[in-house]
Residue, then its C-alpha position, 0 to 999 in steps of 0.5 A: x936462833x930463836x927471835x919469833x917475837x921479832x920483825x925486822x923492819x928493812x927499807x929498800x930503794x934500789x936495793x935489788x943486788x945487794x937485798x936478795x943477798x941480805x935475804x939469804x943470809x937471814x934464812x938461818x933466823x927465825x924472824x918476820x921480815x917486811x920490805x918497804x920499797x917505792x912503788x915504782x922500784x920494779x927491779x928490787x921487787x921482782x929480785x926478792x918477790x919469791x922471798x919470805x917476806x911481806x912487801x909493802x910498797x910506801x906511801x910517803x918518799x924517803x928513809x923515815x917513810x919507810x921506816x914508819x911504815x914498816x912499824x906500823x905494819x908490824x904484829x909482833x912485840x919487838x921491830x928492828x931496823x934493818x939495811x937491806x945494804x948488808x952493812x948490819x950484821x945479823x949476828x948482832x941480833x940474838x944479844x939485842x933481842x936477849x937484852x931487851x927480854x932479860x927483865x932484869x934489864x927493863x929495856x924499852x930499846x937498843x941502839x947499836x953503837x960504832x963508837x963504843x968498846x970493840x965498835x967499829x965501821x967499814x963505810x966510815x969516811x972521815x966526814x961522816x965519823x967528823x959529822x957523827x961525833x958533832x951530832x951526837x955531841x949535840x944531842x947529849x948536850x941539847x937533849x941530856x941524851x947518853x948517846x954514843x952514836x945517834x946516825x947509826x940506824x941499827x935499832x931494836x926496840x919494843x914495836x909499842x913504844x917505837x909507835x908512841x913516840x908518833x915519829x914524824x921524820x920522813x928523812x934519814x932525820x929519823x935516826x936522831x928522832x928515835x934518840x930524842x923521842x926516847x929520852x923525852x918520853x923516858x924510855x930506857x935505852x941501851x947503846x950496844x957495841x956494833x961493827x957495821x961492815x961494807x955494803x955489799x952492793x949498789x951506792x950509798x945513798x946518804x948525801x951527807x951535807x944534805x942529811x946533816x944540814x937536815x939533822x942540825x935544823x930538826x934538833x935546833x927546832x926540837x931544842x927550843x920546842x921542849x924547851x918552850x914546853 
């Protein structure tokens, strides 16, 4: 498939079961790949060390971190976020990439949504689908956002405008950021339908109250911070 224009940006921590799995199932695609993982995470590293991807050991501690890294480490047009769980998939790829090249389209990013149309999750707990209707909810209803699934970090977008929007979270906040950021900045988005599937390996590592509690403060302080502004 034809994706040179495109790196996936994939955060791994603890990932060394589940990672080389993720790996082979993307050799069938023709995209950059880069890695970010904690520098003293020896047994992901040494799982996917002959792989063809960049590795890049993060500098700063958490989901975000990494993700903002990888982006700024990116050399081509389009970056996507990419679980190094196997809960995306790679399928989905070639439509977001063709939707963001179609000029008649004149998208800036997509996002991938479980919510929508044939939409759907295999890692759904019935707290995270609760927590994910709330935040996203809010987030139409603070932000004027036509968000339908705002926690779903499976984003492609152009790698410019990812880095203009100066993203600051260093948590699994991030995902709202992206959303947020967007709107404010009058980027055109897109939400795709998505079936995200069940890891394939090792634990997940969203704490759900402690992200979500997270999530809420960060979207108070932006509310009352644009609208100060």
């Amino acid at each position: 498939m034809s994706l040179e224009k495109l790196t996936l940006i994939i955060p791994a921590k603890n990932e060394e079961e589940s990672l080389p799995l993720v790996l082979d199932e993307l050799k069938k695609y023709n995209v950059k790949k880069i890695v970010i993982i904690p520098p003293n995470d020896h047994k992901t590293y040494n799982a996917i060390e002959k792989y063809d991807c960049k590795i890049l050991f993060q500098k700063n501690n958490g989901f975000g971190a990494a993700i903002i890294e990888g982006f700024n480490n990116s050399e081509t047009y389009y970056s996507c976020i990419f679980n190094a769980d196997g809960s995306f998939d790679p399928a989905s790829l070639q439509e977001m990439y063709d939707l963001l090249e179609d000029k008649n389209n004149q998208l800036d990013f997509i996002f991938n949504s479980r919510y929508t149309g044939n939409g759907g999750s295999d890692d759904d707990t019935i707290i995270t689908k609760i927590g994910n209707f709330f935040f996203t909810g809010l987030c139409n209803v603070l932000f004027r956002t036509k968000a339908s699934d705002v926690l779903y970090t499976y984003v492609m977008g152009k790698t410019k405008y990812f880095l203009d929007n100066n993203l600051k979270c260093y948590d699994f906040t991030l995902c709202v950021e992206l959303v947020i950021k967007a709107k404010k900045n009058r980027q055109n988005y897109f939400f795709l339908n998505s079936y995200e599937r069940s890891r394939l390996k090792g634990i997940k590592k969203v704490n759900e109250f402690k992200d979500g509690l997270l999530i809420l403060i960060y979207m108070i302080k932006q509310f009352f911070v644009l609208n100060i502004k």
